[in-house]
N, C-alpha and C positions, 0 to 999 in steps of 0.2 A: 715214692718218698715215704718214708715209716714215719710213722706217727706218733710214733716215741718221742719223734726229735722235740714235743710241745705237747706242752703243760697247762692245765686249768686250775687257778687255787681253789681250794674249799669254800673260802669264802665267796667267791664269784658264784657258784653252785648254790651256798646257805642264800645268798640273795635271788639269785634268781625261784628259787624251788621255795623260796619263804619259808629255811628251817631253823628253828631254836637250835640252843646250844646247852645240852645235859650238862655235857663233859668236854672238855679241849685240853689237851697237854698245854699247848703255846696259840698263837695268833692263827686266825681260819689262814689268814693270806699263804702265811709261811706251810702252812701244807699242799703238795702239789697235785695232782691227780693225773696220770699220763693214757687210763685205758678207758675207750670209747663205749664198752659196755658195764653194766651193773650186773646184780647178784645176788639172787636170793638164795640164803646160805643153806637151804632144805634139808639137802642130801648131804652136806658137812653137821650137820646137829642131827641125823639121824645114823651118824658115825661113819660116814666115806670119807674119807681127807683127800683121795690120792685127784691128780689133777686138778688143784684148787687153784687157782688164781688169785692171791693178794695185792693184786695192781687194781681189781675191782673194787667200786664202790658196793657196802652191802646193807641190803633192803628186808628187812625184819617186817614183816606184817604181820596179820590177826593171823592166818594159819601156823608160820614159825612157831608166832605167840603161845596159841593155844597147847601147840607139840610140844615144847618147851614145859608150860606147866603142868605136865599128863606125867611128865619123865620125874625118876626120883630126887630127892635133894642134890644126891651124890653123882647121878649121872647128867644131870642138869651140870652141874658144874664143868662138868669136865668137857662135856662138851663146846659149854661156853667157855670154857678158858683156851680151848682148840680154837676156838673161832679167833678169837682178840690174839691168840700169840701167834699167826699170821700177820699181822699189824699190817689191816688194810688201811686206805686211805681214810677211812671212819664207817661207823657202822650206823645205818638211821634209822629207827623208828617210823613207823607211818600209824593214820586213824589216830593219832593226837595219846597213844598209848605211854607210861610213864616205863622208862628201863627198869627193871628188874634191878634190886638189890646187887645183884652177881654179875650183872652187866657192869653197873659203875663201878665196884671191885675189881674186875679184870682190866676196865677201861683206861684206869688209871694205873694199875703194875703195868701194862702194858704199852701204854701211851697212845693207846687209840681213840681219834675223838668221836664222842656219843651226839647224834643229834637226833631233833626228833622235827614229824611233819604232820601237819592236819589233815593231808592229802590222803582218800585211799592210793592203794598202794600202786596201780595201776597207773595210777594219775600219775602221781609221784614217777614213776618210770620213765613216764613219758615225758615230762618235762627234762628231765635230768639226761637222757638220752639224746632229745635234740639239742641240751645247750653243748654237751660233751660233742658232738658230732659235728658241731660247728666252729666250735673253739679248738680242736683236736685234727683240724682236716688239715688234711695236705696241702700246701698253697703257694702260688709263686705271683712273683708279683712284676706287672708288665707296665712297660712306657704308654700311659695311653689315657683317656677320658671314658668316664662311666657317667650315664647318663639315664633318667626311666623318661621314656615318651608314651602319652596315654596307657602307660602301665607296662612297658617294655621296656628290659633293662636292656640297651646296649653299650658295648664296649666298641670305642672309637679309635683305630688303631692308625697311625701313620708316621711318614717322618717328620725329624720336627720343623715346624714353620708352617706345614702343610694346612694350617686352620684348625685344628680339632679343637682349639679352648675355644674361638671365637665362633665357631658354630655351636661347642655348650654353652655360652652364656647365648646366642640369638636363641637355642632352644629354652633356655633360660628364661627369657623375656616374654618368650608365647606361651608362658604356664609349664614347663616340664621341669625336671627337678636333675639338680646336680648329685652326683655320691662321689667321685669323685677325679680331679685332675692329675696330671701331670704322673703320679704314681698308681696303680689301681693292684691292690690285692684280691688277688683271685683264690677264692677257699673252693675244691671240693666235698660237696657235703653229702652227696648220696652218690652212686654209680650213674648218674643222668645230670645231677644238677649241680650249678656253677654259681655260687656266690658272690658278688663285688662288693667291695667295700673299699675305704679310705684309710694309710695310717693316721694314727690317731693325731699325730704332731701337725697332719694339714691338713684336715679334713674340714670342709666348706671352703677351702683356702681355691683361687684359678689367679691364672698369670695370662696376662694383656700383655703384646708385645704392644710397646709405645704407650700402654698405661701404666703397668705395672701388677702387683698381687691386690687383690681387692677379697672381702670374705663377701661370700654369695649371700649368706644367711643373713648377716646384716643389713646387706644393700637393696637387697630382694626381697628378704623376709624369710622364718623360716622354717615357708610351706615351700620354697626353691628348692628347699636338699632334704638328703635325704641319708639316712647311716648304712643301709645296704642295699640290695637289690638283685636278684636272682639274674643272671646274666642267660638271656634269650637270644640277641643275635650280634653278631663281630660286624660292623662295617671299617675297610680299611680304605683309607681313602691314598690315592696317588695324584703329583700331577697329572694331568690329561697328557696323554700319548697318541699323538695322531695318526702312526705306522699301528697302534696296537688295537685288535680287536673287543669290544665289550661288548659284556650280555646286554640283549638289546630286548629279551623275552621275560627271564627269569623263568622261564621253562624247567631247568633244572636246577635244585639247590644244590649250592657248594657247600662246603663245614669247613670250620675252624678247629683243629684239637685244642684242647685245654684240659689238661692231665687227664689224658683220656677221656674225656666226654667232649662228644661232639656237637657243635652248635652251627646252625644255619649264619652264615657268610657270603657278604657280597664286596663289591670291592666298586669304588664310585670315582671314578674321575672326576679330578680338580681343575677348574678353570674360571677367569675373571667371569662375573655375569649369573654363575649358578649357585640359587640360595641353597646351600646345604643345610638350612633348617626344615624348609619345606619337603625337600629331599629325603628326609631322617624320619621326618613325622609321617611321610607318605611310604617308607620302609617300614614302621614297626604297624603303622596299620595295614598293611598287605603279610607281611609276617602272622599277625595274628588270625587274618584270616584264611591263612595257609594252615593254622596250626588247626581251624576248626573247619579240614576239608576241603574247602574253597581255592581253587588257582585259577586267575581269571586269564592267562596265555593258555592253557588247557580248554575254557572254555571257546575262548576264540578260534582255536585251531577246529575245534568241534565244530563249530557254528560255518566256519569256511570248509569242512569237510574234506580237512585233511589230516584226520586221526576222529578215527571210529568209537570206538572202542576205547572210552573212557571214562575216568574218574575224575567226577570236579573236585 
């Protein structure tokens, strides 16, 4: 999925990255931003154009700065006037430095808006790189419940009726936190890691069959939910099948794809009698401690002395 198809405004950016506003043609919101990286314009003010990217945001610091005022009136100009008649998404200042004369001159022939940050510049990068990467990922969005148990984000997948809301509110109830029902947005944000989140129109929102929608955050309080959560393991729950085989070890992990990144999955049989909350909480604490090393079916096979040669 290109990542062109989504857009982040400027002003979501100025808020997040806590930037002033030199210069603006019109409203932050109404400027879009489509590309996941920044830019610091170096090698374009030391007079290279070719391969420039104007879909990046650009990051003027004390180096630029200084380069900038070493260069003559006349080629200072022209170089800045190179930069702005690109008409990137805006251009920003960092170290709390004030635009240059020439800056707001070009900024406004050419409609680019000027902002400026307190942040060195570094910082600054870094903030704006992960809101971009987050807002900007590729994402689809599945039938299912999000849920953190003791700090595990899992995504509850099954058909419906199967219980998945009514085991997120019992997990609900023994302190874990909802993100969220019925809908769950899944963003990839790096080539490993898996995002969840709620849209924004239901989020804390769960549907009780026989009770109805009730908001978690109110009823629970709201240390229950939660606005996102990195998605660490898929349980997909079925009716119980009593012709069908299940993992009885957890010997080997399975994986779930989600836009290419793959997450440890298990798949839990549904039937009267079994608390699928204890069930869930006693999954993400054996997950976690899979993640640091530890598999306790590996250890037991060791301990009965049928596999040697191992790794706990």
């Amino acid at each position: 999925m290109d990542v062109s198809e989504f857009s982040v405004s400027l002003a979501k950016l100025a808020e997040e990255a806590n930037l002033t506003v030199a210069y603006t043609p019109c409203e932050l919101d109404k400027v879009k931003v489509t590309a996941t990286e920044v830019y610091r314009p170096g090698i374009l003010l030391a007079g290279y154009y070719e391969n420039f990217d104007n879909t990046r945001v650009q990051i003027i610091g004390l180096t630029e700065m200084s380069y900038l005022e070493e260069l003559s009136t006349s080629l200072r100009n022209m170089r800045l006037e190179k930069l702005f008649s690109f008409q990137p998404p805006a251009v920003i200042l960092t170290r709390n430095m004030q635009p240059l004369s020439e800056m707001m001159q070009y900024a406004k022939q050419y409609g680019v808006p000027l902002l400026m940050s307190t942040e060195m510049t570094s910082a600054l990068m870094g903030v704006l790189i992960t809101t971009l990467n987050t807002e900007l990922a590729p994402r689809i969005t599945r039938h299912g419940v999000l849920v953190e148990v003791y700090g595990e984000g899992i995504l509850i997948l099954g058909d419906s009726g199967v219980g998945k809301s009514e085991t997120a509110i019992e997990l609900v109830k023994r302190g874990h936190r909802l993100i969220a029902d019925d809908a769950v947005e899944l963003r990839r944000v790096s080539y490993r890691s898996i995002l969840g989140t709620a849209p924004a129109n239901i989020r804390h929102f769960i549907e009780l069959r026989g009770i109805g929608i009730i908001n978690v955050a109110h009823v629970f309080g709201i240390g229950s939910v939660r606005s996102s959560v990195e998605v660490e393991m898929v349980v997909q729950l079925e009716p119980w099948d009593r012709t069908k085989n299940y993992d009885r070890t957890g010997l080997d992990t399975e994986y779930y794809d989600i836009l290419g990144v793959k997450v440890p999955s298990m798949l839990i049989p549904v039937m009267p009698g079994r608390n699928l909350a204890v069930i869930l909480e006693t999954a993400a604490i054996n997950n976690r401690t899979k993640e640091m090393g530890y598999n306790a079916a590996k250890e037991l096979l060791a301990q009965l002395g049928l596999q040697d040669d191992i790794s706990l």
